[in-house]
C-alpha positions as CSV (number, residue, x, y, z in Angstrom):
1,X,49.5,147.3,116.9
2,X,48.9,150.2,119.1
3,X,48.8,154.0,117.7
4,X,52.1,154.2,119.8
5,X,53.3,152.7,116.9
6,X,52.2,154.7,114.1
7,X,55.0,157.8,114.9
8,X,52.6,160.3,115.8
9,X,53.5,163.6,116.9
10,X,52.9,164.1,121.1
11,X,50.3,166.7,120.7
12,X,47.8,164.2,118.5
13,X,49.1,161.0,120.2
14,X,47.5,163.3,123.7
15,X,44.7,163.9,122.2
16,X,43.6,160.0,121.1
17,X,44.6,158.9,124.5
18,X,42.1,161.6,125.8
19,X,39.9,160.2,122.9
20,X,40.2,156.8,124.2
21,X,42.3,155.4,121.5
22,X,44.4,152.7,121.8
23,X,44.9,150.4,119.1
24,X,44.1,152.0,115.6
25,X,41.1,150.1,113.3
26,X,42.6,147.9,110.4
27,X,41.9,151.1,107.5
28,X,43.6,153.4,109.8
29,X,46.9,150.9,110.6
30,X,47.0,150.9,106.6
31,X,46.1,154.6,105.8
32,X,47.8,156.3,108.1
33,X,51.8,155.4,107.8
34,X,51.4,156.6,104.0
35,X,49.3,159.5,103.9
36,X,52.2,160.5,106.5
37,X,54.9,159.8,103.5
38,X,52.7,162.2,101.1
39,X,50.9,159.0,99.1
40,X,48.2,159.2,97.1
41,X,46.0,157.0,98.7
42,X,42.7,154.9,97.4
43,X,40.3,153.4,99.9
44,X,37.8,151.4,99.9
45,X,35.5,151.2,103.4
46,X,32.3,150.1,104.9
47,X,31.1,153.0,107.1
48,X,31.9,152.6,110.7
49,X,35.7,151.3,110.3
50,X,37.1,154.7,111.8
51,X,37.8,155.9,108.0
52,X,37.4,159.6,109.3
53,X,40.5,159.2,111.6
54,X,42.5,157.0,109.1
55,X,42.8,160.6,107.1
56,X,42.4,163.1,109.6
57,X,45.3,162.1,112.1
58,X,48.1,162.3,109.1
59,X,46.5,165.2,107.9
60,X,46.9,167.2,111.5
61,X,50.7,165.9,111.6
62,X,51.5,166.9,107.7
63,X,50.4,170.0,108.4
64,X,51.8,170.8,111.5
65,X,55.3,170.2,110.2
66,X,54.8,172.9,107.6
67,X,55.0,176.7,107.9
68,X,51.8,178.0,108.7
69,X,52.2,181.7,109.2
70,X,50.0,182.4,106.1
71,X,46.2,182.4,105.6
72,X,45.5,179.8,103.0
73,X,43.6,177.0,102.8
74,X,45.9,173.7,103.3
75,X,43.5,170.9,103.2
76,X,40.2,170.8,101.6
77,X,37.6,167.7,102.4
78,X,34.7,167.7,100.5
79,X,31.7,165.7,101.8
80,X,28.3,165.2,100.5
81,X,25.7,166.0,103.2
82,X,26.0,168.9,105.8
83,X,25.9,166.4,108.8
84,X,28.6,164.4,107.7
85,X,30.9,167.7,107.3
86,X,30.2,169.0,110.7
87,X,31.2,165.4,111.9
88,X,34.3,165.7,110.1
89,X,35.4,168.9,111.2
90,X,34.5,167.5,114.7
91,X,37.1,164.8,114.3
92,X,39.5,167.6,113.5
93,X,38.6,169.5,116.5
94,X,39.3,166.4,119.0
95,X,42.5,165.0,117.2
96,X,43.8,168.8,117.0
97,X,43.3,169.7,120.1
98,X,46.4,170.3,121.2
99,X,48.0,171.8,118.0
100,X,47.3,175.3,116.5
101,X,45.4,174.8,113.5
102,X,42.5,176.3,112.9
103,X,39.8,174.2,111.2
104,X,36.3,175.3,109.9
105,X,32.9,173.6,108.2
106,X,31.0,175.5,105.3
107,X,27.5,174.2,104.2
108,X,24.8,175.3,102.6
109,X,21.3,176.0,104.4
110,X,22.3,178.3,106.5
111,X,23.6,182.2,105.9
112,X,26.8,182.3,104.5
113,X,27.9,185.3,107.0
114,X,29.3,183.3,110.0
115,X,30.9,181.1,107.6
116,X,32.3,184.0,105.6
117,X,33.8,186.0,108.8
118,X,35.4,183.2,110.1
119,X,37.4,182.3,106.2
120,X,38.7,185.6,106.2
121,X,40.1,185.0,109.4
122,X,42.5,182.6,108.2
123,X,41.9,178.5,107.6
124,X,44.0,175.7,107.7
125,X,41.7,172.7,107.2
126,X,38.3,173.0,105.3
127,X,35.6,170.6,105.6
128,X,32.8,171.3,102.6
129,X,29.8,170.8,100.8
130,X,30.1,171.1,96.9
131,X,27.2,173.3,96.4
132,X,28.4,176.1,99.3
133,X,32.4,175.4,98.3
134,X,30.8,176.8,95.1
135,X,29.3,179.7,96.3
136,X,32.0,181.0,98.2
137,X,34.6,180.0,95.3
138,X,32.5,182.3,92.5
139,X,32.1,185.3,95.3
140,X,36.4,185.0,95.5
141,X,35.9,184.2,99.2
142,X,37.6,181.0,98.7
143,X,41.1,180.3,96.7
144,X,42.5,176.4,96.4
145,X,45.7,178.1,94.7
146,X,47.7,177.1,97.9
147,X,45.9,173.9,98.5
148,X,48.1,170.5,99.2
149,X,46.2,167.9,100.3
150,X,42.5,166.8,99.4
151,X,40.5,164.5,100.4
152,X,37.0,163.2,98.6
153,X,35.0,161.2,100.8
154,X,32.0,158.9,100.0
155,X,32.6,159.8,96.5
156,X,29.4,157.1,95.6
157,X,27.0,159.0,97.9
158,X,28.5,161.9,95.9
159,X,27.1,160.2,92.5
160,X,24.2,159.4,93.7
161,X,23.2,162.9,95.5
162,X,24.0,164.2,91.8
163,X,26.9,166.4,92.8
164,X,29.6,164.4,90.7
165,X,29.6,167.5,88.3
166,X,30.3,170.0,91.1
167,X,33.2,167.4,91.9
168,X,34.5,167.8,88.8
169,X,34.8,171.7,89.1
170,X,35.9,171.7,91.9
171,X,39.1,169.4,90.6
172,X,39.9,171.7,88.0
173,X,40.3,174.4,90.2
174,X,43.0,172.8,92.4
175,X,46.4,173.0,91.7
176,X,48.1,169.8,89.9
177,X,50.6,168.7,92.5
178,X,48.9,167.9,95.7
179,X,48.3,164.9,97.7
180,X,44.8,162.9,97.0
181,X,43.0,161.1,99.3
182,X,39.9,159.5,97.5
183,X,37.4,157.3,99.8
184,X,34.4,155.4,98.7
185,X,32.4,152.5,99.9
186,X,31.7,151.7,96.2
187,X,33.1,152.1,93.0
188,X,30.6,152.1,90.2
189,X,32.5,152.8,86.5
190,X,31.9,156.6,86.5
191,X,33.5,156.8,90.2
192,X,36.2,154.6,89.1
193,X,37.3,156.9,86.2
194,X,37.2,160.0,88.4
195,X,39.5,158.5,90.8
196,X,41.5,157.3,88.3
197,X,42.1,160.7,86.8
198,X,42.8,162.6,90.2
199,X,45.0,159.5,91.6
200,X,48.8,159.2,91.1
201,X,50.2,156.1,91.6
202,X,48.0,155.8,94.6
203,X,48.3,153.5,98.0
204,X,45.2,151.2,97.9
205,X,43.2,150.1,101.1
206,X,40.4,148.0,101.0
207,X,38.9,147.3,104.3
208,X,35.2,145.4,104.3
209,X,33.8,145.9,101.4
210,X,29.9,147.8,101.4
211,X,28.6,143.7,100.8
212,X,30.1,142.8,104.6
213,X,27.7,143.3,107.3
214,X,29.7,143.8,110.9
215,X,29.8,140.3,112.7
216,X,28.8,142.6,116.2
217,X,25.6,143.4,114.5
218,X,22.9,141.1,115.4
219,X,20.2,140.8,112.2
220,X,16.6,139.9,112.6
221,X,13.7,140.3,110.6
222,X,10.0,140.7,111.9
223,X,7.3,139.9,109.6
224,X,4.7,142.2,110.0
225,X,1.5,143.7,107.7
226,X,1.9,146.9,106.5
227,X,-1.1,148.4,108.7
228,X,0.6,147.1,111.7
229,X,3.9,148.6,111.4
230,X,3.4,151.4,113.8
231,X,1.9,149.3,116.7
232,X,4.6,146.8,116.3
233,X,7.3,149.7,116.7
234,X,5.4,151.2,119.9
235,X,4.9,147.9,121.1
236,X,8.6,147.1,120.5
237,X,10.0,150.1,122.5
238,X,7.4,149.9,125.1
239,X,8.0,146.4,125.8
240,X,11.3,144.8,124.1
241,X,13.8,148.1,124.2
242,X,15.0,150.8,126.7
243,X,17.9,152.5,124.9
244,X,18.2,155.2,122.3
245,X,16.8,153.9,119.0
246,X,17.7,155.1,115.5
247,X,14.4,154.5,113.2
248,X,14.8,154.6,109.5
249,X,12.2,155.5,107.2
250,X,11.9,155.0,103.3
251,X,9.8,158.7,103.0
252,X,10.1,162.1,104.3
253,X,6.2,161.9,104.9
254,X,6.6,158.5,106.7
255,X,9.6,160.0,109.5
256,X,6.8,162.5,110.4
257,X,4.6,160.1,110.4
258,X,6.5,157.8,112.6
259,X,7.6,160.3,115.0
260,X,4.0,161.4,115.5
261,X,2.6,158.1,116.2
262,X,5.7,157.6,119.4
263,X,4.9,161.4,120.6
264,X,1.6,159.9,121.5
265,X,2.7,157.3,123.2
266,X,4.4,159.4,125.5
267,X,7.5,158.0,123.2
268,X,10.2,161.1,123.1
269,X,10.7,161.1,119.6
270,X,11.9,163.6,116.6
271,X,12.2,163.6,112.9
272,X,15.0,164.4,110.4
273,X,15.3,164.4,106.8
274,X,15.7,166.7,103.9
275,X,12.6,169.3,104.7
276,X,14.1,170.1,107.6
277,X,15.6,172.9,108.1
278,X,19.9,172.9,109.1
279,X,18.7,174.1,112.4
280,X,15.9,171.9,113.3
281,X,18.3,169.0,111.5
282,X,21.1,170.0,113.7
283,X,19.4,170.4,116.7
284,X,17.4,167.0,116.4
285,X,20.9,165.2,116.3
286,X,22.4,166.7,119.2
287,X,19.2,166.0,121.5
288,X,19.2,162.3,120.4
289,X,23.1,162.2,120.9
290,X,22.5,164.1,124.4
291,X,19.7,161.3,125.5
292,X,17.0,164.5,125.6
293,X,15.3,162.3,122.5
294,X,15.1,158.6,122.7
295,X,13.8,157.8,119.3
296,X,15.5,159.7,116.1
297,X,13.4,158.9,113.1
298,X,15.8,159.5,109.9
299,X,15.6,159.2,105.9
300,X,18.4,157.9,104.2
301,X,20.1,161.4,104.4
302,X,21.5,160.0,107.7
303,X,22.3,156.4,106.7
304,X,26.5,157.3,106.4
305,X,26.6,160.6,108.3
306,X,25.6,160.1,111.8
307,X,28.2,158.9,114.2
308,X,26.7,158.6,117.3
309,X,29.1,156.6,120.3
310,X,27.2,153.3,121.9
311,X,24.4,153.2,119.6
312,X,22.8,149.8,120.0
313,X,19.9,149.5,117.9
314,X,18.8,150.6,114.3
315,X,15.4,150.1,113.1
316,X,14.8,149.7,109.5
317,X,10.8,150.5,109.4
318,X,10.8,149.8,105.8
319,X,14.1,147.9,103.4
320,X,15.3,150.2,100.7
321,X,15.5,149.5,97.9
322,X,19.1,150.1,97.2
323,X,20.4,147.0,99.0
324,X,23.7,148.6,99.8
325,X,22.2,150.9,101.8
326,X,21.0,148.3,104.3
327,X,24.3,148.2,105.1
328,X,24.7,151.9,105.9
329,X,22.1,151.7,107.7
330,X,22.9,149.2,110.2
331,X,26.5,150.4,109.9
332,X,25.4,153.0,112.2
333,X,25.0,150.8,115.3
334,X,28.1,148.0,116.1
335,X,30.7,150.5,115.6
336,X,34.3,150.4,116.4
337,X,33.8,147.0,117.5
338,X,30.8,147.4,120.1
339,X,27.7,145.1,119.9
340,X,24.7,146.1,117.9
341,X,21.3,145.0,117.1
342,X,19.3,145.6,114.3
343,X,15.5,145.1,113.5
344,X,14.3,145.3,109.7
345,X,9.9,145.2,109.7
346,X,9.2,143.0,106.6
347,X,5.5,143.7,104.9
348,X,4.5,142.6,101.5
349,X,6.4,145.1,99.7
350,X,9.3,144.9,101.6
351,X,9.6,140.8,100.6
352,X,11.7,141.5,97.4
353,X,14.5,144.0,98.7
354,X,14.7,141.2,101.7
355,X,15.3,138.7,99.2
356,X,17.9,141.5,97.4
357,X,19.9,142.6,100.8
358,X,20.6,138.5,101.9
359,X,22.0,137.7,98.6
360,X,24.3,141.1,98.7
361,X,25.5,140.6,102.4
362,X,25.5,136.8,101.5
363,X,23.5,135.3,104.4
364,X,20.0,134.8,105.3
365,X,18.6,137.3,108.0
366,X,17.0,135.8,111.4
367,X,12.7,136.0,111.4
368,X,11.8,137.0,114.7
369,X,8.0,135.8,115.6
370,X,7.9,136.4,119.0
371,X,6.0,139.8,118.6
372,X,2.1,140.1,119.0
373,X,2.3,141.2,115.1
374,X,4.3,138.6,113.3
375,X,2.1,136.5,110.2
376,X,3.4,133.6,107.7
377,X,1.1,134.8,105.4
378,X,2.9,137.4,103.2
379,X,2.9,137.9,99.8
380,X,5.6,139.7,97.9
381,X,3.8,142.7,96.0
382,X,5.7,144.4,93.2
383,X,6.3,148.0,93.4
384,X,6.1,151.1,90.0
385,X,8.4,153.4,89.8
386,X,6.9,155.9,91.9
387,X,7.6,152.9,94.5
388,X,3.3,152.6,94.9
389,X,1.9,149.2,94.8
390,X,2.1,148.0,91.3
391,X,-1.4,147.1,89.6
392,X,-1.1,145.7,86.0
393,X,-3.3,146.6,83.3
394,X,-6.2,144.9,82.1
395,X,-5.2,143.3,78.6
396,X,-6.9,144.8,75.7
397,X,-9.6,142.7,73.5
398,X,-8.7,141.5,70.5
399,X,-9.9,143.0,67.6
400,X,-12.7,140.1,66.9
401,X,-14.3,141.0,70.2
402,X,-14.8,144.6,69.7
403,X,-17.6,144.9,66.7
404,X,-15.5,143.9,63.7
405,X,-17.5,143.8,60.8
406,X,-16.9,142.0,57.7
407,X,-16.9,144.1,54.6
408,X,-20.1,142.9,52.8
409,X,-18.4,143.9,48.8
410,X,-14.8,143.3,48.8
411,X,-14.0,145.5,45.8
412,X,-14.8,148.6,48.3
413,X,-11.0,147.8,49.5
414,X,-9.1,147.4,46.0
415,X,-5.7,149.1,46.5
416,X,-6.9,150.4,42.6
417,X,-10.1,151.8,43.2
């Protein structure tokens, strides 16, 4: 199948040949054809499978069939982080190119002014954040009276960001009859029953499943002490790598860290996570997708929403441990079918979410030794809850030990006394 065959309109068929596109991913061959009859639609997809597209073409053409001489808000997508929104609306931006809708991202971070100006201008296509949707929804900037199609996406990042309450305000605020659109890589029970109560008699796609690694991803392990971490990275990108590298980083602390160990190794490297501002954020991304940075050092804030074309290696400096996210992680390299590498350092405390992330993705990850670094001699170390190095506590004495004495007259205890 070719997107040729999917009955799209010239203007967007234009645009994905200027894209590149030629034959659609397996989530968009099954998305698209019913989101363009007005289904409901259910989906379940790893990241990286072109799930962006498999909404946004229909979308374009729906809409562009309708009358849109009037100012509202036709399509609302509502996203958890502020770099997956602006990604979205940049998918919008390419596929519409050629059509005269008029698309826009709000997120909070920034001042609300720009964002404002350009809403009462007029908006087709919304891409959101909960909290600024919010905002802007209490201040009677925004209306969803008028709204027809929405679309929540990675509605399990939603519930684990916290913003599944915002979610649900949001829902009662859009009109009943409307198309829905509900993505998720996961459905844990509470997600399940949301969708279940937006949903009607939805269209379900499942398309690799958050378990599945890609097969163009090639997996290795290093085992490496803790201490040596940082060498082993500088060493690695000295010596072993020449191409853009995406580093990910359990901590906040640790990115900085990380970034300021390759900055003084003559390394171009920068930093991103929640601390940073949207502008220092935004502009980090853009130099490590423009090649002006090398080496992007990320939290997990960035495991689902960077797209970045040809990115060919990810580098997991420590496992999380949410083994699903491994996934995400690595998902952000061997994309759209390209070949990808990742590399996953392994120290003591790393040991049990190794031995967690094989038996999710069902296979057992390659050990690399041929680094200066590499030791046989680790030993898994448990972690508390504050993820420190767990150290039990000594066990108390028992009660003999501790200067019991013996009553010498046992009548001093009668219960009648």
């Amino acid at each position: 199948m070719n997107f040729n065959d999917l009955n799209l309109i010239d203007p967007i068929a234009k645009a994905l040949q200027e894209e590149g596109y030629t034959q659609p991913t397996p989530i968009q061959a099954k998305a698209i054809p019913s989101i363009l009859q007005g289904r409901d639609l259910l989906g379940t997809a790893q990241t990286g499978t072109g799930k962006t597209a498999a909404f946004a073409i229909p979308i374009l053409q729906n809409l562009t069939e309708k009358d849109l001489r009037n100012n509202n808000i036709k399509a609302l997508i509502l996203t958890p982080t502020r770099e997956l929104a602006i990604q979205i609306e940049e998918s919008f931006n390419a596929y519409g190119r050629h059509l005269r809708l008029r698309n826009l991202v709000v997120f909070g971070g920034v001042k609300q002014g720009a964002q404002e100006t350009s809403l009462k201008r007029g908006v087709d296509i919304l891409v959101a954040t909960p909290g600024r949707l919010l905002d802007f929804i209490s201040q009677g900037i925004i209306s969803l009276k008028h709204l027809e199609i929405f679309v929540l996406d990675e509605a399990d990042r939603m519930l684990d960001m916290g913003f599944v309450h915002d979610v649900k305000r949001i829902i009662k605020l859009l009109p009943p009859k409307r198309q829905t659109l509900f993505f998720s890589a996961t459905f844990p029970d509470e997600i399940s029953k949301l969708a279940n109560s937006m949903l009607t008699n939805p269209v379900k796609v499942e398309v690799a499943p958050v378990s599945a690694t890609a097969d163009t991803i090639q997996q290795k392990v290093y085992f490496v002490e803790k201490e040596n971490k940082l060498d082993l990275l500088t060493h690695i990108l000295k010596n072993d790598i020449s191409d853009s590298v995406l580093v990910f980083s359990r901590t906040k602390h640790g990115a900085d860290k990380i970034a300021r160990k390759l900055q003084s190794h003559k390394i171009s490297a920068e930093a991103i996570h929640g601390n940073k501002s949207q502008n220092q954020r935004q502009n980090a991304l853009n130099n490590f997708k423009s090649g002006k940075t090398r080496i992007l050092v990320a939290t997990d804030i960035a495991a689902r929403g960077i797209d970045i074309d040809e990115l060919k290696y990810v580098v997991n400096f420590e496992l999380s441990d949410v083994s699903e996210t491994y996934v995400h992680r690595i998902g952000r390299t061997g994309r759209a079918g390209a070949d990808g590498s990742s590399i996953s350092f392994v120290d003591g405390l790393d040991l049990l979410n190794l031995k967690s992330t094989e038996k999710l993705i069902g296979k057992k990850i390659p050990v690399e030794k041929d680094h200066p670094f590499h030791t046989d001699n680790l030993v898994a170390e448990k972690r508390d809850s504050n993820n420190k190095p767990f150290t039990p506590r000594p066990k108390p004495q028992a009660k003999e030990n501790i200067g019991y004495k013996k009553p010498k007259n046992k009548s001093n205890f009668s219960r009648n006394k």
